[in-house]
N, C-alpha and C positions, 0 to 999 in steps of 0.2 A: 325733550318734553316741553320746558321753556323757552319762550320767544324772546324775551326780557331783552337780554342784549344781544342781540345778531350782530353776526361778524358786519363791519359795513363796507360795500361796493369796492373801492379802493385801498382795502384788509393787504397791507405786505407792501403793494407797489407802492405808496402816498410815501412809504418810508426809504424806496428806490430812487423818486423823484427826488426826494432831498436830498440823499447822496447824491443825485448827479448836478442839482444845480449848487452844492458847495464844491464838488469838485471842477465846474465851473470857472467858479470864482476866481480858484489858485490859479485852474488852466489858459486862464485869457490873458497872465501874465508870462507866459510860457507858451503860447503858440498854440496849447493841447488842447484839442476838441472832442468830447465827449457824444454820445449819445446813445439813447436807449428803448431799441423797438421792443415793444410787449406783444409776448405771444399769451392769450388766454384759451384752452379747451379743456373739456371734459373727462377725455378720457386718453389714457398714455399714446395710444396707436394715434390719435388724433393729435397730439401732440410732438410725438418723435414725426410724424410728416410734416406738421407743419414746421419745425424747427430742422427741419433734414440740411438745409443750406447755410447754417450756422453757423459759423467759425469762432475762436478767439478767446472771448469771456462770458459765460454763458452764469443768472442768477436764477436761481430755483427753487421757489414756493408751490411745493407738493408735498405728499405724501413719501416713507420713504420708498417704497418699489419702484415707485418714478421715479426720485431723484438718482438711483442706480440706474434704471434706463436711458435717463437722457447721458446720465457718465458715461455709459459704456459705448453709447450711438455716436458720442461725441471725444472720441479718446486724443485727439489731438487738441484739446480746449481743456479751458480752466475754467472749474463748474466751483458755485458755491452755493452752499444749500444753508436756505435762509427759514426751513419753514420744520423741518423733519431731526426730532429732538433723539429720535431712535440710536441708543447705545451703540449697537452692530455695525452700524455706517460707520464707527469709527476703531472698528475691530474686528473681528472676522470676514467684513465685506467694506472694509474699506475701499477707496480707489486712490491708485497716485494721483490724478486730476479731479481729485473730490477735496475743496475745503470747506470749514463749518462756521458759519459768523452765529448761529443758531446754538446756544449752549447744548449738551444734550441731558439726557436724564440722567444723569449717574451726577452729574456739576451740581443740578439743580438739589437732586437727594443730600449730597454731601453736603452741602450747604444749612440747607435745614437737620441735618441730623448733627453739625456742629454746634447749630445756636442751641439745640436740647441737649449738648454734651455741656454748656455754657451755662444751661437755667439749671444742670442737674435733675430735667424732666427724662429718666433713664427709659422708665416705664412706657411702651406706646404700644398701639395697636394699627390693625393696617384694614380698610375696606376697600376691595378692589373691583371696580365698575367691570363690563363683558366686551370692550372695545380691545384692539390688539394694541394699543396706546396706552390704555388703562394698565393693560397685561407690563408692558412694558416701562411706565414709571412702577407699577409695583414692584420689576420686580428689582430695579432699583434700588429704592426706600430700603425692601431686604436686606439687600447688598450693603445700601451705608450703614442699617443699622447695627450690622456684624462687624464689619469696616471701622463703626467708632464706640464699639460695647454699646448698645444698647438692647434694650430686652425686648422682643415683640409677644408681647403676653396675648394675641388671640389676633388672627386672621382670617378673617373670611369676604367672600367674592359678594356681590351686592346680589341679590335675587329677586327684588321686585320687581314684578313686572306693572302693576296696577298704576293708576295714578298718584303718587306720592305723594302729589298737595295736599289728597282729601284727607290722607291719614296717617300724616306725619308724626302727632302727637302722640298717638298708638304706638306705632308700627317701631318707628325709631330707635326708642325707650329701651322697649324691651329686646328688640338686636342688637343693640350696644351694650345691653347688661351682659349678654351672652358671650361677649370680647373680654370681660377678666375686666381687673380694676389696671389703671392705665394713667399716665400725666399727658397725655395726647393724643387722639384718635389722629390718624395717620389715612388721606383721601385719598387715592389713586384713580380722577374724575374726569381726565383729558379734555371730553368733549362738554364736560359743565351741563350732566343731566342731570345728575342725583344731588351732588354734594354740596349746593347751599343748604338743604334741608337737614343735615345734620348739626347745624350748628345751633347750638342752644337745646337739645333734644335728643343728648345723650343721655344715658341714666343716670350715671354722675355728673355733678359739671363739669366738665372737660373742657378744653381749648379742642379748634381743629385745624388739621395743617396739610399739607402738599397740593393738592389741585385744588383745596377753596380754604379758608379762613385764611392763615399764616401762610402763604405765597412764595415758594422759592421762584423766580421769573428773571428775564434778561434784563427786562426794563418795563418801567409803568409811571401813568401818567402823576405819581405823589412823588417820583427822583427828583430833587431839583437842588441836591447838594454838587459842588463841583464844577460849577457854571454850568449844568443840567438844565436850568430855569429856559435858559439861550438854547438850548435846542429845540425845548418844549417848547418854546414862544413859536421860536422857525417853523414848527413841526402845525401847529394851531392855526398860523396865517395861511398856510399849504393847503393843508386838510380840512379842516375846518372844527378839529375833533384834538382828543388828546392822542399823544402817542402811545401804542401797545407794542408788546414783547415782541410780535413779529416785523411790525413797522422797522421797531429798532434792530432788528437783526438784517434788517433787508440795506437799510442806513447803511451800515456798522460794513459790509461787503462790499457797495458799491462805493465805500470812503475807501478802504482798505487798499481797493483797484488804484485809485485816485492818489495815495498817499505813493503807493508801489511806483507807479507812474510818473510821478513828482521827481522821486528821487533815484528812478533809473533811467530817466527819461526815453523809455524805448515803452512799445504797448508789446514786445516780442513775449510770447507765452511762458515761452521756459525760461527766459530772464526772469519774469517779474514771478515766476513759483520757485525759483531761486532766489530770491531778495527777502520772498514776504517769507518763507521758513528759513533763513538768516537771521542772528541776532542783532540784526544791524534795525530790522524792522518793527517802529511800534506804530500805534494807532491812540489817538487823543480819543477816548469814548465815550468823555464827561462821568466816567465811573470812579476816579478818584485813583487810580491805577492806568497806569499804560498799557493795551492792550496789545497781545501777539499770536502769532500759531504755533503752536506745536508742532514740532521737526519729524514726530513719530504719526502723527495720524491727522494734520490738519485744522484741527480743532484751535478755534478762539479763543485762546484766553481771557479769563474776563471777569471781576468779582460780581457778584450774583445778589442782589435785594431781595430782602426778606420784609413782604410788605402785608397790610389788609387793602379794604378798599380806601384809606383814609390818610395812611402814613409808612412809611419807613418804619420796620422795627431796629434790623441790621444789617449790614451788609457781609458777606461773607467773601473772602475767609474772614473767620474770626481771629481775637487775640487769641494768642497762646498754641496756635494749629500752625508748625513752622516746617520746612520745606529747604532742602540744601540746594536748591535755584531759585526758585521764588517760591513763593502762600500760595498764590494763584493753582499751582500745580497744586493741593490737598483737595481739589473740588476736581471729580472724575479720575478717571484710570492715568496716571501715572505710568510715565515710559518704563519702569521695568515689567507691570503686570501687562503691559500692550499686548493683542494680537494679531494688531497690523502687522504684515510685512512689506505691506505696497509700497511703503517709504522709503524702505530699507532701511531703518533703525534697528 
């Protein structure tokens, strides 16, 4: 509905490029040569043609149905899906040649349903927009909120269809009174149609959280603890913009390549998806945490900001959420409830 902030032009890749000219930097001491053609289209069939000759390391900013397509066209390569936060890609429809630098929904839910395990906000409620994304952090949020005791005292699906600027003040109010009394209204907004409008324009005053106010996210342009500042500066001179959540997930894989690369000095495929799901492999990700994958489904390890537009609230894991491998593991499915088996864990 809003135009406000449109994703811009170079949305994922700006944050490709900088992975590849730091992995650069390492590689000119080392002989290693980098590079990285962009394929852009519209539509998957247009895309699995144009990427038909592909070999190797393949990075992937789509949706999830695509980013399964291009895994499966491409079964002898190493796919990283930088854009597609979808739970299932890392469980039911995993792939062995599918990794995640992309947190998925279940990291980002857990995450914010530790900080309200931490303020003692038990009470929330959940609004869930009509996108199959919406569908899909909400049903998340559920999941953690059962996952860490919390109550979801009133649920329901967004239904306006009208324009909601003109009649926020109305409209809002009174379908928020209809959610039960609550210490948090809970957004499930993906696509960022609805959910600034409900901020300040609940019945009660409320805080609000997961797709707008209180932000579970990879990364955003107020990180700057951690020597963060130094990415974001990199990131600024490139772009010309600040860095967003997808930027930095696109970053975060083609460094990963770079780092795998580094220190097995071979670019051979099954080598280096043998290396990077080894504990031998971490990643500097300016997050204050050494980042790694997961052995059972691919997945990123990664602690998770809890931000608004202005500042850092927390970062998760929080204190006291402990884990007999690392914290990192309390955010998303954990290797015993996996249902991957592609890994063979």
């Amino acid at each position: 509905m809003s135009d406000i902030d449109p994703d811009p032009a170079d949305f994922g890749i700006a944050g490709a490029r900088l992975g590849l000219a730091d992995n650069a930097t390492t590689g000119q001491f080392l002989n290693h040569s980098y590079s990285l053609p962009e394929i852009t289209e519209t539509t998957v069939e247009a895309l699995l043609a144009a990427s038909a000759d592909v070999t190797g390391l393949i990075v992937v900013q789509a949706p999830a149905p695509v980013v399964l397509a291009v895994a499966d066209a491409h079964p002898e390569a190493l796919v990283f899906n930088v854009a597609a936060a979808d739970d299932r890609l890392r469980g039911d429809d995993c792939r062995p040649n599918l990794f995640h630098s992309v947190p998925s929904f279940a990291m980002r839910a857990d995450a914010l349903a530790q900080f309200l395990v931490t303020k003692r906000w038990t009470d929330v409620a959940l609004v869930t927009g009509p996108t199959p994304v919406d569908v899909a952090f909400a049903d998340a949020l559920r999941h953690s909120a059962e996952k860490f005791g919390l109550r979801l005292r009133g649920d329901a699906p967004w239904g306006f269809t009208g324009d909601i600027r003109r009649t926020t003040g109305d409209e809002v109010p009174t379908f928020t009174q209809k959610l039960g009394d609550f210490d948090m209204l809970l957004v499930a907004d993906e696509i960022h149609d609805f959910g600034r409008y409900l901020n300040y324009n609940t019945w009660n005053p409320r805080p609000v959280g997961g797709s707008e106010g209180l932000t579970p996210v990879a990364w955003s342009a107020v990180v700057e603890q951690w020597g963060a500042e130094q990415l974001q500066s990199r990131f600024r001179d490139l772009a010309g913009r600040g860095m967003r959540a997808t930027d930095y997930s696109a970053w975060a894989a083609i460094r990963a390549i770079g780092e795998a690369v580094t220190r097995t000095g071979t670019a051979d495929v099954a080598s280096l998806r043998t290396y990077m799901l080894s504990s031998d492999f971490t990643l500097a990700g300016f997050k204050g945490r050494p980042l790694s994958f997961r052995a059972w489904n691919g997945q990123l390890r990664q602690p998770i900001p809890l931000v608004d537009a202005r500042a850092i609230v927390a970062v998760a894991p929080l204190e006291g959420f402990l884990h007999p491998v690392t914290e990192l593991d309390t955010l998303g499915g954990d290797r015993p409830e996996s249902t991957c088996t592609a890994f063979g864990e």
